[in-house]
Backbone atoms as SQL, in Angstrom:
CREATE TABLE atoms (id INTEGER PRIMARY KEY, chain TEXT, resi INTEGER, resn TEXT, atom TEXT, x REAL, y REAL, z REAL);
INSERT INTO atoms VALUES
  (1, 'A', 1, 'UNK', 'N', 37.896, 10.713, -14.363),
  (2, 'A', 1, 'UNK', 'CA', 36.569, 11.263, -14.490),
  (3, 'A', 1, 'UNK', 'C', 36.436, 12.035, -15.783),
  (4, 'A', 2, 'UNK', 'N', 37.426, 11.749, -16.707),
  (5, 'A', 2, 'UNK', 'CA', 37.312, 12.598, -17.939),
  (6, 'A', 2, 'UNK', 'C', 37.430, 13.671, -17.963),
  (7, 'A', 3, 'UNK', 'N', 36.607, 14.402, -18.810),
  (8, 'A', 3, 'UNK', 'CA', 37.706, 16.145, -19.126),
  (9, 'A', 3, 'UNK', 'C', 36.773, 16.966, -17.929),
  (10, 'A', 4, 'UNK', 'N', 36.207, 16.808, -17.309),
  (11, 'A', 4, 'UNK', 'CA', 35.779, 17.301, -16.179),
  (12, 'A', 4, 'UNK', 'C', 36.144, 18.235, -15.263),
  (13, 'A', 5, 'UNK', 'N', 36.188, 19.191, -15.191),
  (14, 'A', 5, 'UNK', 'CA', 36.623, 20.257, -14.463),
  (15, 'A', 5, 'UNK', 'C', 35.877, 21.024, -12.679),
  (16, 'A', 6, 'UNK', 'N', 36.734, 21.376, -11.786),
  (17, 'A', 6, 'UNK', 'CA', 36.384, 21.883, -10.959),
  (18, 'A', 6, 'UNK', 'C', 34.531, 22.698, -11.339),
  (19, 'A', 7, 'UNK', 'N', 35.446, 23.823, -12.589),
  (20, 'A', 7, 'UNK', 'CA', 34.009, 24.401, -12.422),
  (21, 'A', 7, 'UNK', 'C', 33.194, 23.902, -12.968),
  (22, 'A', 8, 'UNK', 'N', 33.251, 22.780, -13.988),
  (23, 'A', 8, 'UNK', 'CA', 31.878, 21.839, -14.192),
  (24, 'A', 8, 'UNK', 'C', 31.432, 20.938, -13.649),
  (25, 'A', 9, 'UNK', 'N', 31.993, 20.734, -12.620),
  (26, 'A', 9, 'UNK', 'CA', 31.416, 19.956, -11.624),
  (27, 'A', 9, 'UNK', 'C', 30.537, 20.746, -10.144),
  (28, 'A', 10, 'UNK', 'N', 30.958, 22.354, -10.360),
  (29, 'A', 10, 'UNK', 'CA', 30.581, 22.898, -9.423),
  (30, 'A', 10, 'UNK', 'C', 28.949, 23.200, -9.928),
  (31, 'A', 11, 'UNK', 'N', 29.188, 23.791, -11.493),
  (32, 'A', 11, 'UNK', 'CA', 27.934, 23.985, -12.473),
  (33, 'A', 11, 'UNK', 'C', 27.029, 22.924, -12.103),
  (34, 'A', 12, 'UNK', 'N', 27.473, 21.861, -12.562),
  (35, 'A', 12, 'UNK', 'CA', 26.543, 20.190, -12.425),
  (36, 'A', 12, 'UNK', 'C', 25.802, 20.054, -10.702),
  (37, 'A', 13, 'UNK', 'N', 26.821, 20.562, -10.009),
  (38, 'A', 13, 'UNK', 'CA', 26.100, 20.622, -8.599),
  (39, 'A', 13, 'UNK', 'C', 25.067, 21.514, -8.473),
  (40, 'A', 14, 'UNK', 'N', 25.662, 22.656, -9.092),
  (41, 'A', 14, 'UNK', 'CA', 23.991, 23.839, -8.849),
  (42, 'A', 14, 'UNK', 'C', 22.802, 23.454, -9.441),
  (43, 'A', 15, 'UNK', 'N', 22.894, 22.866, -10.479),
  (44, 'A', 15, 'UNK', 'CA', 21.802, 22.325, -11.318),
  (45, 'A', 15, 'UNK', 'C', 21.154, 21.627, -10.453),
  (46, 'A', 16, 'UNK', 'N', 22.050, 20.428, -10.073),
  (47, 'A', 16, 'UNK', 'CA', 21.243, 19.236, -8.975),
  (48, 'A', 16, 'UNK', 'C', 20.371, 19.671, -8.122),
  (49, 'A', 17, 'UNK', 'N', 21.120, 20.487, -7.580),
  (50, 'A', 17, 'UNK', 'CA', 20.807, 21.493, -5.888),
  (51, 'A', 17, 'UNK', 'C', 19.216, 22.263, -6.170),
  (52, 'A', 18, 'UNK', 'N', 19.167, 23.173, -7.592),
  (53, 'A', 18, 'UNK', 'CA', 17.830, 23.675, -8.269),
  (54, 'A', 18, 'UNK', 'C', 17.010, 22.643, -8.515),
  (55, 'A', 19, 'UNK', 'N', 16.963, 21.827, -9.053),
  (56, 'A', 19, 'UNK', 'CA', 16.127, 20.716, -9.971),
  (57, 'A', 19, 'UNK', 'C', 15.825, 19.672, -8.241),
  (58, 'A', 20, 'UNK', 'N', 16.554, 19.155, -7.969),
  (59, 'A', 20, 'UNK', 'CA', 16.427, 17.883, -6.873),
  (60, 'A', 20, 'UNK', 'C', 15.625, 18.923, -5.641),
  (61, 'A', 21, 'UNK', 'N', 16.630, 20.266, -5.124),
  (62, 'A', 21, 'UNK', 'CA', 15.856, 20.560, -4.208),
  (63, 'A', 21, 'UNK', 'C', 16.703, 20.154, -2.610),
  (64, 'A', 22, 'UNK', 'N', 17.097, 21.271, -1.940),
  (65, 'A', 22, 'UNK', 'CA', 18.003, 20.687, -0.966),
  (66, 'A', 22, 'UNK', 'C', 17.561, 19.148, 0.051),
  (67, 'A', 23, 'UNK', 'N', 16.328, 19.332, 0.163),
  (68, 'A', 23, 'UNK', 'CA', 16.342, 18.586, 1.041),
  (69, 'A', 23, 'UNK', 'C', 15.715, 17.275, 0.397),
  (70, 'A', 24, 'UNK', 'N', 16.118, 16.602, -0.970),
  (71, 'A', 24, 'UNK', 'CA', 16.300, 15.343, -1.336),
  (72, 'A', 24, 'UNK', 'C', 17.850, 15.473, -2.172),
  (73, 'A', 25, 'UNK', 'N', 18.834, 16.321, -1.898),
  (74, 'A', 25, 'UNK', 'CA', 19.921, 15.463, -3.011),
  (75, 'A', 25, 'UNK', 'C', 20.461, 14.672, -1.947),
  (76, 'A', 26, 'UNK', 'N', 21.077, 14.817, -0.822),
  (77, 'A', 26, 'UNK', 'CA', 21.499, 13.752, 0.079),
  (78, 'A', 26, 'UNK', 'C', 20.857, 12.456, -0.555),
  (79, 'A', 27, 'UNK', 'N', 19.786, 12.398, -0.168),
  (80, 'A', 27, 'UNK', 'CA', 19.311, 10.948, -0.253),
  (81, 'A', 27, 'UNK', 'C', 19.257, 10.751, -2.236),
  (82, 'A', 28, 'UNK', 'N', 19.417, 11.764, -2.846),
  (83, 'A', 28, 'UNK', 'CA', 19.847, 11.209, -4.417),
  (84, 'A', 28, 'UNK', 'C', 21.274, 10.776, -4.762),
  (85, 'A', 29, 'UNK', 'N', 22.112, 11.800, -3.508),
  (86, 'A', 29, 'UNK', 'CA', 23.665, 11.733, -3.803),
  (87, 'A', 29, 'UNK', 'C', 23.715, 9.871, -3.130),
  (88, 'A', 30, 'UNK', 'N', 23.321, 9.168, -2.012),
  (89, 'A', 30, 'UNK', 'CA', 23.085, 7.837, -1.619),
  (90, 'A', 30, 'UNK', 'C', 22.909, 7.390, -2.556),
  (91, 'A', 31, 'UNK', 'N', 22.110, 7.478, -3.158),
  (92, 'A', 31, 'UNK', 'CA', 20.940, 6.826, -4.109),
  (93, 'A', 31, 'UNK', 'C', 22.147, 6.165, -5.169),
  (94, 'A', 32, 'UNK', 'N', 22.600, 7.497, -5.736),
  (95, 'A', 32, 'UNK', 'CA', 24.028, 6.956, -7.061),
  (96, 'A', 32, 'UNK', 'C', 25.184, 6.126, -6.355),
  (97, 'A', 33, 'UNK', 'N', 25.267, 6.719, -5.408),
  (98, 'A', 33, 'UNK', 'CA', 26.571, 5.731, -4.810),
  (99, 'A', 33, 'UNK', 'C', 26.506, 4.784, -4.869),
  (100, 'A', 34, 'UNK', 'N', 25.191, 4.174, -4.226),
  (101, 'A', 34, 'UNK', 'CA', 24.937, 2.831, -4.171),
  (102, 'A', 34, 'UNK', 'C', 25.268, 2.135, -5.394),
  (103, 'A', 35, 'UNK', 'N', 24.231, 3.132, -6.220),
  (104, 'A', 35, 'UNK', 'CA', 24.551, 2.267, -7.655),
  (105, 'A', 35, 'UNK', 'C', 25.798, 2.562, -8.342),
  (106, 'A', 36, 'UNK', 'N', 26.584, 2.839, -8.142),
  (107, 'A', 36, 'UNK', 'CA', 27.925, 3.246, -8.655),
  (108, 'A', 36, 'UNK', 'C', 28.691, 2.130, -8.106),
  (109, 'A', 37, 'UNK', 'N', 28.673, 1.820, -6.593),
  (110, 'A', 37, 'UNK', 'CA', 29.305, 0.963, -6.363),
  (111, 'A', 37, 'UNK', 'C', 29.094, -0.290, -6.647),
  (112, 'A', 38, 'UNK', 'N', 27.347, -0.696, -6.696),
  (113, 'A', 38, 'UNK', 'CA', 27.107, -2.025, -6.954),
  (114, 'A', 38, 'UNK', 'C', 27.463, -2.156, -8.606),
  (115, 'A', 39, 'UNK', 'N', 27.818, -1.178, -9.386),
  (116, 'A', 39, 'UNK', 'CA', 27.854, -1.495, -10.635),
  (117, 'A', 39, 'UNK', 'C', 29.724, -1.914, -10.680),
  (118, 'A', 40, 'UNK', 'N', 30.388, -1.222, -9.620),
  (119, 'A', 40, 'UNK', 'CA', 31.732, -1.490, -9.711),
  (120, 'A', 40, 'UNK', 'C', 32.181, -2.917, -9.434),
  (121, 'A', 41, 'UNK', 'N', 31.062, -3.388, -8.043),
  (122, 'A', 41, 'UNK', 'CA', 31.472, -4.857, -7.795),
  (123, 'A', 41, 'UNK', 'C', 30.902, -5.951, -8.380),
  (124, 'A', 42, 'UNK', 'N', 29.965, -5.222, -9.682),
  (125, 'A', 42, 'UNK', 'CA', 29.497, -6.772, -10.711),
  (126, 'A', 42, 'UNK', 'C', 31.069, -6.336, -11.967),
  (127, 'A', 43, 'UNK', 'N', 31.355, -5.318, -11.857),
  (128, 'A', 43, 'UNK', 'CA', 32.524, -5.006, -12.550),
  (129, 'A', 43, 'UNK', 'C', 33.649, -6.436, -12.567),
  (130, 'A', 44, 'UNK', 'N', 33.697, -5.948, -11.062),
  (131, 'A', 44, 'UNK', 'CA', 34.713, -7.037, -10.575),
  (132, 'A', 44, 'UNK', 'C', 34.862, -8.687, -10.856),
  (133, 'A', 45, 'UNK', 'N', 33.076, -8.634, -10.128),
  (134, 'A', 45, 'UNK', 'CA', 32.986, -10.177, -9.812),
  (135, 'A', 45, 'UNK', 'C', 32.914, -10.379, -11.178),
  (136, 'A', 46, 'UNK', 'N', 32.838, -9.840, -12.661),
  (137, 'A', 46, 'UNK', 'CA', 32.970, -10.360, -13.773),
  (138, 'A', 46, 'UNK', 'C', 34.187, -10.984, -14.001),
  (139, 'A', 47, 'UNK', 'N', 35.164, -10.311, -13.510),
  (140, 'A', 47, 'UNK', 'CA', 36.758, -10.578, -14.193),
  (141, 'A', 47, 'UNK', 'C', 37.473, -11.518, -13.745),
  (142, 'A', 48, 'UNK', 'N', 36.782, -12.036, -11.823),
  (143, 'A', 48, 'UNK', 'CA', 37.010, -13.033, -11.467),
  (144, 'A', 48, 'UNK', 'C', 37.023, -14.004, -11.863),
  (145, 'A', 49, 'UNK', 'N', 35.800, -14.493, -12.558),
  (146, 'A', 49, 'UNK', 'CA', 35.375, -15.824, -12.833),
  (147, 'A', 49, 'UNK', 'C', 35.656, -16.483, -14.044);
């Protein structure tokens, strides 16, 4: 995850938490996963073929 640290990742969360608003980061924190993962398995299915 690069030079990334506990407390900048804790920083990066408060931001989210202010800006998004508790009761949509759940469904923003979904939101990236999804696309994190679907970006991992065109990753993949590239190297397959």
């Amino acid at each position: 995850m690069g030079n990334l640290g506990i407390g900048e990742l804790v920083v990066i969360a408060i931001i989210a938490l202010v800006v998004v608003g508790p009761t949509r980061l759940p469904e923003l924190a979904r939101g990236v996963g999804n696309a994190v993962r679907a970006f991992q398995d065109a990753l993949r299915g590239s190297k397959h073929e």
